[in-house]
KELOVO-541756 format. One line per 3 residues: number of its first residue (from 1); for each residue x, y negated, z negated of N, C-alpha, C. Coordinates in steps of 0.1 Angstrom, whole numbers, plus 2048, in hexadecimal, padded with zeros to 3 digits. Atoms other than C-alpha are relative to their C-alpha. Example, Ala and Ser with C-alpha at 12.3 -4.5 7.8 and 13.67 -1.06 7.14 Angstrom:
BEGIN
1> 809,80C,800,87B,82D,7B2,809,7F4,800; 7F7,80B,800,889,80B,7B9,7F8,7F5,7F8;
//
This chain:
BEGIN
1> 7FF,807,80C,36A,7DE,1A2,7F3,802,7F8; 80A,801,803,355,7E5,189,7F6,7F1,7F3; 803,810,80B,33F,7C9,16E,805,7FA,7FA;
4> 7FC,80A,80A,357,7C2,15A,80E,7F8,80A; 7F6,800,7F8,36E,7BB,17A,80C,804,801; 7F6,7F5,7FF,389,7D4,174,805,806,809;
7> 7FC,7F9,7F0,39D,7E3,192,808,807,7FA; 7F4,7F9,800,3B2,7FF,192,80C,7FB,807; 7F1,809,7F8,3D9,7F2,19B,7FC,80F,80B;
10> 7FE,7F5,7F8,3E1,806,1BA,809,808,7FF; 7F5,7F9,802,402,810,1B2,808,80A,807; 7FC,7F2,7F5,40F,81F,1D0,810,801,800;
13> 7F3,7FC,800,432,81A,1C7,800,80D,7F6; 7FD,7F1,80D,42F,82F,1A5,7FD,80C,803; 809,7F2,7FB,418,847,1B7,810,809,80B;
16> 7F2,7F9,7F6,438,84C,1D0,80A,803,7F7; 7F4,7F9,80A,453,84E,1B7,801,80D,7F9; 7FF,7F4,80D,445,864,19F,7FB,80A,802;
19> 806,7F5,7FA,432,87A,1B4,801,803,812; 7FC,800,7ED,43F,875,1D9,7F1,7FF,808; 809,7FE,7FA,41D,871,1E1,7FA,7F0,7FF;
22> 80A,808,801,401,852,1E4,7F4,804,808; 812,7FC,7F9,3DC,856,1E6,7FA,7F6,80E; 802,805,7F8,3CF,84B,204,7F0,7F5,7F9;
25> 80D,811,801,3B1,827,204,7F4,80C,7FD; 809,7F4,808,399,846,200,7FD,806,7F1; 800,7FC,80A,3A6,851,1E4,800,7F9,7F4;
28> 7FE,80B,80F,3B0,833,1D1,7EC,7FB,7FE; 80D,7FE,800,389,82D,1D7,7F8,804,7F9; 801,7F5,80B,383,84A,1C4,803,802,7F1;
31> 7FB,803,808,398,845,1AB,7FA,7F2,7F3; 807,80A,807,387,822,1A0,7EE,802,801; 80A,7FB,802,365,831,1A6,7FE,808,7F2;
34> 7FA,7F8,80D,372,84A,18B,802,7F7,7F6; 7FC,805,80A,37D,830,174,7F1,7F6,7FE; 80B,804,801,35E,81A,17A,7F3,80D,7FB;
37> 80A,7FB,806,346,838,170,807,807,7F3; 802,7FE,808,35D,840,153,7FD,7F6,7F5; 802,80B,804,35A,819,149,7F1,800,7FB;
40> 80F,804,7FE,336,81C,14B,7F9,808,7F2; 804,7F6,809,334,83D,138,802,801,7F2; 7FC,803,810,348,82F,11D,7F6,7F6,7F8;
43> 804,80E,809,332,816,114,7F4,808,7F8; 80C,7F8,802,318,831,10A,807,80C,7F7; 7F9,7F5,807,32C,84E,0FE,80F,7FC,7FE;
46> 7F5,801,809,34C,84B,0ED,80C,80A,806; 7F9,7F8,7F4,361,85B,10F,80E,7FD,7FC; 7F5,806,801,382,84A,10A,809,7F2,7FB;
49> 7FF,80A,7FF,396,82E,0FB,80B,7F9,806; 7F3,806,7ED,3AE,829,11E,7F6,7FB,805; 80B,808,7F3,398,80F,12D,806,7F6,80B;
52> 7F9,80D,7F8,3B5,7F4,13A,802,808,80E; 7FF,7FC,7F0,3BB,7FC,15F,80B,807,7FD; 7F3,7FC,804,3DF,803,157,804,80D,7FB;
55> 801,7F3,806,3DB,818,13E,7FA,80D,804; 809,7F8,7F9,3C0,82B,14D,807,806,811; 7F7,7F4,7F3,3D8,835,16F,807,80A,7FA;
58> 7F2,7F3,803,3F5,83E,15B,7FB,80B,7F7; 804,7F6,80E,3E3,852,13F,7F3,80A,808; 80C,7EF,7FA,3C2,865,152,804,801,811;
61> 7FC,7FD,7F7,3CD,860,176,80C,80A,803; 7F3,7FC,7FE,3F0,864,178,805,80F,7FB; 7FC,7F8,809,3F7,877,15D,7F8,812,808;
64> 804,7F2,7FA,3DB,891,16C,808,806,810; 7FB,801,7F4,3E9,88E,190,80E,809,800; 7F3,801,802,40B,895,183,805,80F,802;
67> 803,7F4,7FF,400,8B7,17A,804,80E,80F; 800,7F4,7F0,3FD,8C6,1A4,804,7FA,808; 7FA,807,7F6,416,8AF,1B0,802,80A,80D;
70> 7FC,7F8,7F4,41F,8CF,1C4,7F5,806,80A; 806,7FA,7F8,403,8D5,1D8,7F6,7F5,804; 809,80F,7FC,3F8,8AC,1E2,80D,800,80A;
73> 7F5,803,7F8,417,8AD,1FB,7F3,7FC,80E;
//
C-alpha cells in the first residue's frame, strides 16, 4: 500500500478470462510496487494521469500484459 493508501485490486478472475493466466502473490507484489513508484514519481514529474487503482491495471498492466499472452502460459 502505498501513502496515499491505494491497493492494486487483484483481479484474478479478469486476469483468467482474458488471458488464461493469473500472476502469482509474487507478482501481484510487483505489480503494486510498480504502481507505488509510479505514484510517487508522478508527484514530481508529470508520468501519467491513470492513478486510480482500476484504471491503472486495466490501462498500464493489463493492457501491456495482454500483448505476450502467448508466452505467460
Amino acid at each position: 500500500m502505498n501513502d496515499d493508501g491505494q491497493v492494486l485490486p487483484e483481479m484474478r478472475e479478469e486476469w483468467q478470462e482474458t488471458l488464461s493466466w493469473q500472476p502469482t502473490p509474487e507478482q501481484q507484489q510487483q505489480f503494486q510496487q510498480l504502481y507505488e513508484l509510479i505514484l510517487n514519481g508522478n508527484r514530481q514529474l508529470n508520468l501519467t494521469r491513470i492513478t486510480d487503482p482500476i484504471e491503472f491495471w486495466e490501462k498500464h498492466l493489463w493492457d501491456s500484459l495482454s500483448g505476450v499472452r502467448e508466452g505467460m502460459g
